[in-house]
PAMARDREN-756088 format. One record per residue (C-alpha): x negated, y, z negated. Coordinates in Angstrom, 3 decimals. Example, Ala and Ser with C-alpha at 12.3 -4.5 7.8 and 13.67 -1.06 7.14 Angstrom:
# residues 2
px,py,pz
-12.300,-4.500,-7.800
-13.670,-1.060,-7.140
END
This chain:
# residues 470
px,py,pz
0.000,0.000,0.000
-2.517,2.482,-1.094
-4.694,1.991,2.346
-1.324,2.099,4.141
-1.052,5.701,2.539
-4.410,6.534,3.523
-4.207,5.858,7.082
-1.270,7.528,7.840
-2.415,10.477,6.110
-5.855,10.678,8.202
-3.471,9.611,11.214
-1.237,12.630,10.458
-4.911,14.895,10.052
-6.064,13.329,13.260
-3.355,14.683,15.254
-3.080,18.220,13.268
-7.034,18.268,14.229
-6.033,17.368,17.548
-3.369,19.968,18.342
-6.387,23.030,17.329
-7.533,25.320,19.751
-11.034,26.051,20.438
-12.895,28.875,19.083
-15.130,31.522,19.986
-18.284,30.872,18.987
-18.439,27.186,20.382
-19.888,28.599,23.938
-22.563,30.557,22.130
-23.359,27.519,20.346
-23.378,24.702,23.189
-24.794,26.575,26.191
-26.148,27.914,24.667
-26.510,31.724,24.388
-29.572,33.902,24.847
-29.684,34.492,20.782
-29.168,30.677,19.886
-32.379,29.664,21.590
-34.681,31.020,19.299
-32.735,29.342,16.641
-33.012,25.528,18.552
-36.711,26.456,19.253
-37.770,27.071,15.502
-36.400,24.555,13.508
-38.083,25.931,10.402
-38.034,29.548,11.303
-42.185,29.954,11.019
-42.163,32.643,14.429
-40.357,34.470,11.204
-43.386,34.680,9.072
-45.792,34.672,12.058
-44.173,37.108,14.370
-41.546,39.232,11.981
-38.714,37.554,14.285
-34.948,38.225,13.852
-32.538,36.471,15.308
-29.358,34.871,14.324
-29.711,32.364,11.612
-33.238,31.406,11.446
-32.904,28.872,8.448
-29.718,27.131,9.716
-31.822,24.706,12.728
-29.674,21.589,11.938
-26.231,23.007,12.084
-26.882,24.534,15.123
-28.570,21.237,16.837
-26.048,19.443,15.420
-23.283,21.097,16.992
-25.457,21.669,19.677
-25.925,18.245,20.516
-22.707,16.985,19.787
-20.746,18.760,21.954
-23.324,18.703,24.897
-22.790,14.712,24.890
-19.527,13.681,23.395
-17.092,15.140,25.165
-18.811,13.896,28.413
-18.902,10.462,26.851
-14.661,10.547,26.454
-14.582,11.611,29.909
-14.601,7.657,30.441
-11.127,7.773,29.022
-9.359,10.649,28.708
-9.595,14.013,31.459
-12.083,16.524,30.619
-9.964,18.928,29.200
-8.206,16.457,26.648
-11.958,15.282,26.326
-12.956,18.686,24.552
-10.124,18.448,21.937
-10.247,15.103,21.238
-14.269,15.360,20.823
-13.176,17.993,18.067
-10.730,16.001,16.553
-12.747,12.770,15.923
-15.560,15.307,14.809
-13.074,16.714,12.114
-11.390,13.399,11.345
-15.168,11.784,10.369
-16.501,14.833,8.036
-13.130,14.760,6.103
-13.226,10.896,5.888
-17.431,11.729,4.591
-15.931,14.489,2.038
-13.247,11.915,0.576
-15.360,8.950,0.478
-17.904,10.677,-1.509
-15.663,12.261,-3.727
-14.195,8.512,-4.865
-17.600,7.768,-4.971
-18.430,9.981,-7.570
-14.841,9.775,-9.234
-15.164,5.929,-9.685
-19.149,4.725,-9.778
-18.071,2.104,-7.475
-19.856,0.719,-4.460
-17.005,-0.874,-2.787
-14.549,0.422,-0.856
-11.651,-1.724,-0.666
-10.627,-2.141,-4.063
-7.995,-0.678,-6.232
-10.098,2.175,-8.279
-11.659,3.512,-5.471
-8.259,3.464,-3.059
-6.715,5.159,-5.994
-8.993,8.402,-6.208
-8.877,8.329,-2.391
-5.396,8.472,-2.720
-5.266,11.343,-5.438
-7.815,13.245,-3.075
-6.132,12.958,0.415
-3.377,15.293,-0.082
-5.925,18.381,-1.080
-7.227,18.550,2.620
-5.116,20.730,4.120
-4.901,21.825,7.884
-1.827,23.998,7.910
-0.227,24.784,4.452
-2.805,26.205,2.062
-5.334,25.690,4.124
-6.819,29.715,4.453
-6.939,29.391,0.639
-8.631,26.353,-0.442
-9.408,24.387,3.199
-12.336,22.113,3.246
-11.571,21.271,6.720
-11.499,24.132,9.361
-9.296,25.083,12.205
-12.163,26.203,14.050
-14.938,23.570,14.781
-17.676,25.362,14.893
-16.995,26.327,10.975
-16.134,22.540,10.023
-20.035,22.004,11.566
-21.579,24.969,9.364
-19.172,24.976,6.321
-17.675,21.212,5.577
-20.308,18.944,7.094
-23.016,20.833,5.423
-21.130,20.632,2.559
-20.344,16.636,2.973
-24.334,16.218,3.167
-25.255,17.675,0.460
-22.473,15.531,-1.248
-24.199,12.523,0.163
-28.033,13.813,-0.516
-26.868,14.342,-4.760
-25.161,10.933,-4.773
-28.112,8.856,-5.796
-29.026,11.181,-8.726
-25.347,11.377,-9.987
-25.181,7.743,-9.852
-28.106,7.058,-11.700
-27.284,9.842,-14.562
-23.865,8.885,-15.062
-22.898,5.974,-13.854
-26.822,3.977,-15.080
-27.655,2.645,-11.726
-31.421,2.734,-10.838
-31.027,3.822,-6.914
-33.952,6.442,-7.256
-36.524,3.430,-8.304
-35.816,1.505,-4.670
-37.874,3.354,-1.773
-35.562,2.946,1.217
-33.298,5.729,-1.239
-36.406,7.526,-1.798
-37.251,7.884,2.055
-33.727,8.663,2.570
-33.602,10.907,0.394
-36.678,12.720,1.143
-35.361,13.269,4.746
-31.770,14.519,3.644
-33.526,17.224,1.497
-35.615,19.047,4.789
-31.996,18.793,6.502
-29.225,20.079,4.059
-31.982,22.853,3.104
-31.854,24.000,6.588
-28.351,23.405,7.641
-24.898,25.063,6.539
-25.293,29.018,5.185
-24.082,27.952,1.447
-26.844,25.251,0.622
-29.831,26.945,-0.577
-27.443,28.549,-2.869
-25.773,25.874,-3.725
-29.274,23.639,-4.835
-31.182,26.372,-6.348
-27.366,26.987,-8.652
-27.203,23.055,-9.314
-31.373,23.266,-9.923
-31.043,25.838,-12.291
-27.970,24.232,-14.189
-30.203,20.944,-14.429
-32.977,22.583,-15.480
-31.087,24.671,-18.260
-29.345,21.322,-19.176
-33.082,19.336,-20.001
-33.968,22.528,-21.613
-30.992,22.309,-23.945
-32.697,18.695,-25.179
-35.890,20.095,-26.079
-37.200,20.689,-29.637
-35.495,24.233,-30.856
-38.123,24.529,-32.849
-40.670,25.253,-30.390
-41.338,28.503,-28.579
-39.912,29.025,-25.252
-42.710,28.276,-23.199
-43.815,25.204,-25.507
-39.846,23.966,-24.749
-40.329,25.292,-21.562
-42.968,22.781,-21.003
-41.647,20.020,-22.794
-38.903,20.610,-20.404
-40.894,19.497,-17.454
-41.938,16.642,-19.289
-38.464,15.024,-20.098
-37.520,15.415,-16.368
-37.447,11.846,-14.613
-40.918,12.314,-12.605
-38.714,10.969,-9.425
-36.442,14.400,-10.216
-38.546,16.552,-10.867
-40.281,15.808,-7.397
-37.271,16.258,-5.244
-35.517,19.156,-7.368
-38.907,21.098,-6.676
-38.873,20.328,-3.306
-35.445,21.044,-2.378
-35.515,24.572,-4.636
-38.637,25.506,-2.656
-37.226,24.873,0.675
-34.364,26.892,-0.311
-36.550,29.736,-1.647
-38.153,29.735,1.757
-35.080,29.493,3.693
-32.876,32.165,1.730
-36.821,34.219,2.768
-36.512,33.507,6.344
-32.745,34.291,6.069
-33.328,37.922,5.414
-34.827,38.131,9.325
-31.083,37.191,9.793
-29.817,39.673,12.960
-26.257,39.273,11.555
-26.846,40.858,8.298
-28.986,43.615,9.787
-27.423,47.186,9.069
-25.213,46.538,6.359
-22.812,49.070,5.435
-21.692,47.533,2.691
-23.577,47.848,-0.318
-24.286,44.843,-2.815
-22.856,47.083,-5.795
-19.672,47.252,-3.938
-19.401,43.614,-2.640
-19.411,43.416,-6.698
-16.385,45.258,-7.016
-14.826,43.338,-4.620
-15.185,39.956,-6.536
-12.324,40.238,-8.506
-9.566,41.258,-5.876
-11.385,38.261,-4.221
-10.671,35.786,-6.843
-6.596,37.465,-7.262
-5.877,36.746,-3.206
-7.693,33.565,-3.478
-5.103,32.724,-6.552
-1.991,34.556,-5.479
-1.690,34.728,-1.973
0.287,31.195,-1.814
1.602,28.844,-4.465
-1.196,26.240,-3.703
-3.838,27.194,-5.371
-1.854,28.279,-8.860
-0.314,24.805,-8.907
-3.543,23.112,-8.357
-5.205,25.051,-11.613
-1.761,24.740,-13.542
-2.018,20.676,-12.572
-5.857,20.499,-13.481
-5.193,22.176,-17.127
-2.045,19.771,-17.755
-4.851,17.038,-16.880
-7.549,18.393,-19.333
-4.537,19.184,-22.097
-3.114,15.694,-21.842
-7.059,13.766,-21.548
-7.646,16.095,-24.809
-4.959,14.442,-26.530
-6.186,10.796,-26.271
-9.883,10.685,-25.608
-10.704,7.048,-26.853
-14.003,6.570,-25.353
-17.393,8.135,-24.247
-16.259,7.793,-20.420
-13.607,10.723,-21.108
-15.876,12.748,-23.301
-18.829,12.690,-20.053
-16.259,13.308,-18.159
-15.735,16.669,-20.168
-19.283,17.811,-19.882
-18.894,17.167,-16.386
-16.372,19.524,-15.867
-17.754,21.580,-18.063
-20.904,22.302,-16.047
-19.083,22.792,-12.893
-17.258,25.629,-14.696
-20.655,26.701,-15.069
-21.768,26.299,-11.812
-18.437,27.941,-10.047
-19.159,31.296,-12.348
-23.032,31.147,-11.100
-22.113,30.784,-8.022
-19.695,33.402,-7.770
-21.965,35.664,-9.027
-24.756,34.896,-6.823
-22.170,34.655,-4.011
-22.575,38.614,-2.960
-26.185,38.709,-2.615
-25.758,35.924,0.426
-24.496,38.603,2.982
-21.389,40.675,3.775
-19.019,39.930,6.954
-16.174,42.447,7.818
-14.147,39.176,8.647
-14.657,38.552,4.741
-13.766,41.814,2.918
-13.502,40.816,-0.420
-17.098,37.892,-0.313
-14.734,35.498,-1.283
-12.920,33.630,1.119
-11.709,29.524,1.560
-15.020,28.977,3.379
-17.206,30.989,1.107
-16.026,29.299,-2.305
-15.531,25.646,-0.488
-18.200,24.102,-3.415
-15.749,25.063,-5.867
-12.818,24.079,-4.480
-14.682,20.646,-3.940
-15.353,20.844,-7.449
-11.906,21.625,-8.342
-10.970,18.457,-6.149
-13.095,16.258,-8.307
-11.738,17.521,-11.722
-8.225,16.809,-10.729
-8.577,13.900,-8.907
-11.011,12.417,-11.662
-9.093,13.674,-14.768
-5.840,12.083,-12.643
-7.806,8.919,-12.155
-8.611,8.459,-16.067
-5.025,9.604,-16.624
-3.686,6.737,-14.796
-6.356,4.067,-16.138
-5.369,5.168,-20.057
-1.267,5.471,-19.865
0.726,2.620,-20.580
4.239,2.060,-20.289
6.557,4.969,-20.350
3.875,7.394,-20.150
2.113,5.517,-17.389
5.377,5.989,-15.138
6.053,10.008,-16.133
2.736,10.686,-14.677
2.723,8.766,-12.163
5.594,10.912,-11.066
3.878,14.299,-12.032
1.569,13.029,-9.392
3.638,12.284,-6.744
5.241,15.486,-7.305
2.336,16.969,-7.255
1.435,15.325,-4.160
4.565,15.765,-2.201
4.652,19.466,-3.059
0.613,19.700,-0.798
2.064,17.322,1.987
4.946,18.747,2.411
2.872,22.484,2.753
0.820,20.579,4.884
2.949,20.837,8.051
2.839,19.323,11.743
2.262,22.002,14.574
1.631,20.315,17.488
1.759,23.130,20.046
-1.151,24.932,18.736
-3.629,24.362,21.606
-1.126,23.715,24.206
-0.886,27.400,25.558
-4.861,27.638,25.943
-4.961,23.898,27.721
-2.367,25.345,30.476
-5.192,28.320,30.958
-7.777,25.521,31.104
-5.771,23.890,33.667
-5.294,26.756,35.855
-9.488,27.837,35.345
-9.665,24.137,36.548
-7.565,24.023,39.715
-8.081,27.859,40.837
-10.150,28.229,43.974
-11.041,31.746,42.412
-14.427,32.679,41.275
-12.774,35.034,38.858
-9.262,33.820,37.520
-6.405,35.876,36.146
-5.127,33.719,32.994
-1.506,35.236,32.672
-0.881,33.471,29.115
-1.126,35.395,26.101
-3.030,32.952,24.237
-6.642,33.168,23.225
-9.273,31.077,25.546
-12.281,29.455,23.948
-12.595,33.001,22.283
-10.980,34.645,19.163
-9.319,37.268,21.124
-7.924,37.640,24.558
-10.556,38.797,26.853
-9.728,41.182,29.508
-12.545,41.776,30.707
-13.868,39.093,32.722
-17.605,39.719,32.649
-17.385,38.551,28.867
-16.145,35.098,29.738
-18.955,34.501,31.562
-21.254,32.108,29.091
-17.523,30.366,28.491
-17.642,29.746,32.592
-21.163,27.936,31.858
-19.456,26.275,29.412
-16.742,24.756,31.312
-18.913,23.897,34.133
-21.204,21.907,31.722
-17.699,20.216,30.210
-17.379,19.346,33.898
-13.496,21.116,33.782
-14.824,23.378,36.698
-17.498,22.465,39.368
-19.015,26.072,39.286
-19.339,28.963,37.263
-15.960,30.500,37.023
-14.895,33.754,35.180
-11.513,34.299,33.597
-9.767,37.496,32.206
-6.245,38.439,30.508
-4.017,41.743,31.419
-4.020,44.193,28.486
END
């Protein structure tokens, strides 16, 4: 029953993922354009430190190649079954479909301990987590998954990496496995750390917050006695020797990267001062919260969860489960705080935004879903069954948010389709829908790299141009 549930919710995501329309950054990104190059050219951004180079994004090489090289072969690859425009959506689709099935996995991984899929624990979290991934509903509040692609690649699967890269460490602390004595993890391991550091725009952050928190949590054992740099010391020496080699590493390809990352062409003539990106943090945090009912009966939900695992902790399990979700309380108000100094974006006003705060919302995820999971492990009886149906409530209230649109994409696949069968080197696309861009383009000299494009998606045979009337 509980993989039945499953599939028909991913089948349900599939085709919401399916019905999206394509964005405008994914030609800059696959052709790609004249500013991505230096990016695919550099993985580690050294022409910044040799040359004083800015481009775009110097210290994000792997989400870039990633999406780079995904969309260069896969779509071509589905060309074998489906036409090449249906090719490019469904492409995005199964690229959407795997990251969220990463993201949940992971989660009951670290909700559970377990190291099997198919049994009833693990199905169970899954099941708990599912309904939090939302594509419509309150999805431009707390969405892990994007409607754009391009963002899923630089926001969710960098995210869903560094899930997987922290795995073996969480396992080990909590759960007492020994997967950081076995090489093949440590190999693995050493490998994930060069990519995640140089991938999505919210992982340096996101290790040096989680390095610091870990560090502050071994100093915290250390003789109070002692002077701070004695404890200081001692601190280094309690650290697992395995831990203390990766958490340096990782930190100090962050440092480095958030370095490089201030050669960043984007950020470049700010207007908005890092005082006032401040004072935006709380209206932030208030639309966040407010905007939509989601959000306040997820944190309503999670404190009923806390009150009720309060009232009948019987065992150590519950109680690290506390200190769990007591650090990532730390670690969301760290983060928040360090959140301004990463950059402003007109698009994001206020710093905070879905994509911005998606490692606390993941967090959030966890604390429900794992406070939900214990829940339903401890009750008995009567109380077993009245929170079972808190839960269903809970999740039928999300799914229902969560609702079908089908017809999303369908306007911009008609404009394909005429770009496709137009003998025209320069096409007039009389829909009012955008066209592999985020606004309608009317002039046609700007949908020139998205002619390359569709030439290299094989949906024209040349270089076409397209434009919209005002």
């Amino acid at each position: 029953f509980l993989v039945l549930l499953l599939l028909a919710d991913l089948g349900y995501s599939f085709i919401q993922h399916f019905s999206m329309p394509l964005d405008g950054d994914m030609a800059g990104g696959i052709v790609p354009a004249e500013d991505v190059k230096p990016i695919l050219k550099d993985p580690f951004g050294i022409s910044v430190i040799t040359d004083n180079a800015v481009y775009p994004n110097p210290n994000r090489y792997f989400a870039h190649w990633t999406f780079y090289t995904y969309f260069n072969s896969a779509p071509l690859w589905l060309q074998s079954f489906v036409d090449p425009i249906d090719s490019i959506y469904l492409a995005g689709a199964l690229a959407k479909i795997f990251i969220q099935i990463l993201i949940l996995t992971l989660l009951s991984f670290y909700i559970t301990g377990r190291q099997k899929v198919l049994i009833s624990d693990f199905l169970t979290a899954s099941v708990l987590v599912i309904p939090l991934f939302q594509t419509n509903g309150y999805r431009s509040y707390m969405g892990i998954i994007d409607p754009s692609i391009t963002y899923t690649f630089f926001y969710a699967l960098p995210c869903a990496i560094l899930l997987l890269f922290y795995l073996p460490f969480y396992y080990d602390s909590v759960y007492g496995t020994a997967l950081m004595k076995k090489w093949v993890v440590k190999i693995i391991v050493f490998a994930m750390a060069i990519y995640v550091v140089f991938d999505g725009a919210l992982n340096p952050g996101i290790i040096l917050t989680i390095t610091l928190l870990y560090g502050l949590k071994s100093y915290s054992k250390t003789d109070k006695n002692l002077s701070f740099i004695k404890r200081t010391i001692q601190t280094f020496q309690i650290i697992p020797k395995t831990y203390l080699f990766f958490f340096s590493l990782i930190s100090l390809l962050s440092l480095y990267a958030l370095y490089i990352g201030t050669n960043n062409s984007i950020f470049l003539g700010e207007t908005v001062s890092i005082s006032e990106r401040y004072s935006r943090i709380p209206k932030g945090i208030l639309k966040v919260v407010t905007q939509k009912i989601g959000f306040p009966i997820f944190l309503i939900v999670i404190a009923i969860n806390i009150f009720l695992l309060r009232r009948i902790i019987i065992d150590n399990e519950i109680k690290k489960s506390f200190r769990i979700f007591s650090w990532i309380g730390l670690f969301a108000l760290v983060y928040i705080l360090l959140l301004p100094l990463g950059g402003y974006k007109e698009y994001r006003p206020y710093v905070l935004r879905y994509d911005t705060i998606m490692p606390i919302t993941l967090g959030l995820i966890f604390i429900y879903a794992m406070s939900s999971y214990q829940l339903i492990k401890h009750f008995n009886g009567k109380s077993k069954y009245l929170y079972l149906t808190l839960t269903f409530i809970f999740t039928f209230v999300f799914s229902n948010a969560d609702k079908l649109e089908l017809n999303k994409n369908a306007c911009e696949k008609l404009a394909l389709e005429k770009i496709s069968k137009s003998n025209d080197k320069v096409v007039l696309i009389e829909n009012d829908c955008t066209v592999l861009s985020w606004d309608k383009i009317t002039d046609s000299t700007k949908s020139a790299l998205n002619g390359q494009l569709l030439k290299k998606w094989k949906i024209t045979s040349d270089n076409k141009q397209y434009y919209q009337s005002e």
